[in-house]
C-alpha positions as MATLAB code, in Angstrom:
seq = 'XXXXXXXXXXXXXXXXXXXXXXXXXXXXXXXXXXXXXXXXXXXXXXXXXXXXXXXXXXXXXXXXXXXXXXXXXXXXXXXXXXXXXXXXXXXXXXXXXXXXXXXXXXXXXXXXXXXXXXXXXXXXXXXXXXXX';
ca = [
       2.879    4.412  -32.388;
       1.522    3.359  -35.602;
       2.151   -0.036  -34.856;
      -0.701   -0.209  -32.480;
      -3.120    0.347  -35.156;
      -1.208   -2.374  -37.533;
      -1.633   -4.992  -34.370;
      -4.995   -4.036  -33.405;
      -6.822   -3.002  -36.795;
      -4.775   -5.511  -38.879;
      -7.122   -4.887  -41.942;
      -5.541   -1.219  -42.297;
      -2.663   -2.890  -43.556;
      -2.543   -4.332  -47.442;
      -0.408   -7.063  -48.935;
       3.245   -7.683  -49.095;
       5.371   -5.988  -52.412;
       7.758   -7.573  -54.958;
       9.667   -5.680  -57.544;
      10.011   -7.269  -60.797;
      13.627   -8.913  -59.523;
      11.160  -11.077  -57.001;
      12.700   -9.188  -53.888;
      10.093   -9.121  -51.479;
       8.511   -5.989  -49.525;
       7.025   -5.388  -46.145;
       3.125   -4.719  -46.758;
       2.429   -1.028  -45.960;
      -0.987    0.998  -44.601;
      -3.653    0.631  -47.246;
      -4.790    4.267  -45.496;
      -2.854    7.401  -45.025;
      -1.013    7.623  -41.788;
      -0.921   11.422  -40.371;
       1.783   12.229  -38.088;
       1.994   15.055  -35.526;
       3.617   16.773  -32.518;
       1.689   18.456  -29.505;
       2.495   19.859  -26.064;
       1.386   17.638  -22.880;
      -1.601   19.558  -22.549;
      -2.815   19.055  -25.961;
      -1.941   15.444  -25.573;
      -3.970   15.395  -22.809;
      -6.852   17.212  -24.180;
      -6.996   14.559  -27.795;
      -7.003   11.738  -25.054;
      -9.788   12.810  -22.939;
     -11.889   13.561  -26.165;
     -11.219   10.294  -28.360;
     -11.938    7.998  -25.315;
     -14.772   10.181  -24.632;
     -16.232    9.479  -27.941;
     -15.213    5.368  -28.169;
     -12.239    5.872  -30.855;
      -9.433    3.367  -30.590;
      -6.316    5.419  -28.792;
      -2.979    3.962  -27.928;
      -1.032    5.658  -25.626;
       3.019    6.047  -24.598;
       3.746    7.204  -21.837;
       6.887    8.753  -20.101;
       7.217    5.107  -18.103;
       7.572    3.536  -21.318;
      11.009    4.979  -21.597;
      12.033    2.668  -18.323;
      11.006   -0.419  -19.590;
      12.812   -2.838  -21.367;
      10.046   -5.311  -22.774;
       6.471   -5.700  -23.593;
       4.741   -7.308  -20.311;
       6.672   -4.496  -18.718;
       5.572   -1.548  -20.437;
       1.729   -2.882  -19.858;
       2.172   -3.046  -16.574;
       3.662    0.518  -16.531;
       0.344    1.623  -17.944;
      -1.816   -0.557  -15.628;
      -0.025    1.166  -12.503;
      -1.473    4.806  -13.488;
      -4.996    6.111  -13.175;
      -6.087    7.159  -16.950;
      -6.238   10.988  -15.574;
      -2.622   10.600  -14.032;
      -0.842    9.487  -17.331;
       2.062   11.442  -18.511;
       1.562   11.119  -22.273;
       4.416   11.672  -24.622;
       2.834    9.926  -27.512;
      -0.961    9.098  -28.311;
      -2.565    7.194  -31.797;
      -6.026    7.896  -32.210;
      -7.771    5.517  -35.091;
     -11.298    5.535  -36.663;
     -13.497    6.362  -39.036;
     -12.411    9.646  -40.598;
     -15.737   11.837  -39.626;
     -15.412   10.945  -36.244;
     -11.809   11.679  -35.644;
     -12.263   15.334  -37.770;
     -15.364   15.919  -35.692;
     -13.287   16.526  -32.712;
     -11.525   19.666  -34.127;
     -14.725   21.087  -34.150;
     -15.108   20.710  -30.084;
     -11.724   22.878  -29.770;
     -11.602   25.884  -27.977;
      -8.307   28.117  -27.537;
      -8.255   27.672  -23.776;
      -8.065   23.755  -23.811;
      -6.171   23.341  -26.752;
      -2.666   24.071  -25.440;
       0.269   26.171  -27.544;
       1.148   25.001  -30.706;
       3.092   27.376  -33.244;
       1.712   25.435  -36.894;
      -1.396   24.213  -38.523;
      -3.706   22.611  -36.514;
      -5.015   18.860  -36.665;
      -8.027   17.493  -36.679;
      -7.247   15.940  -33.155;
      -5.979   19.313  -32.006;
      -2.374   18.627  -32.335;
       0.267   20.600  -34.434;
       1.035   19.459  -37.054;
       4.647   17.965  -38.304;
       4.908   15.784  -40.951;
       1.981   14.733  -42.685;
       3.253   11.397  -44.463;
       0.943    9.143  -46.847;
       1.424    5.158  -46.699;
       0.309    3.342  -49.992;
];
């Protein structure tokens, strides 16, 4: 999923590495990258909100898991009404006030069951993990 945000925001990504041999290195995020794990209805809940509010979201769907290339796996998306989409993944990407804003819009009966620390997009959290 993060890989929609290296495509479409391709300044959130920094140069390429080299170790002191001259072996060259994949660039990385410049940013941190935040990684977590919510039921459907949470899923469902950060979607409606970040589209609400003009963030960049990319979605994955359960289709996705039928597909077997790119052109395909639009069209997947393209067949299903945005209300009607069975999310099993969601990226949400933008400026960091706006994204922790929507935490603040949570309440317990939209927010789905989650067992951990919350998110600011009102996921649980699993693994935070910072990118150079």
């Amino acid at each position: 999923m993060s890989s929609a945000v290296a495509g479409g925001v391709p300044e959130t990504v920094g140069l390429p590495y080299e170790d002191a041999s001259g072996t060259v290195y994949l660039p990385m995020f410049r940013q941190p990258v935040l990684v977590y794990t919510a039921d459907n209805a949470a899923l469902a809940w950060t979607h409606e909100r970040a589209v609400g509010h003009g963030l960049r979201v990319a979605v994955y769907t359960e289709d996705l898991f039928k597909t077997d290339h790119d052109e395909d796996n639009r069209a997947a998306v393209r067949a299903v009404a945005t209300q009607d989409l069975r999310l099993v993944g969601l990226t949400v990407f933008g400026p960091r006030n706006p994204v922790d804003a929507r935490r603040g819009e949570e309440t317990a009966s939209e927010r789905g069951s989650v067992d951990r620390e919350r998110s600011s997009t009102g996921a649980q959290r699993r693994r935070p993990g910072r990118c150079p």
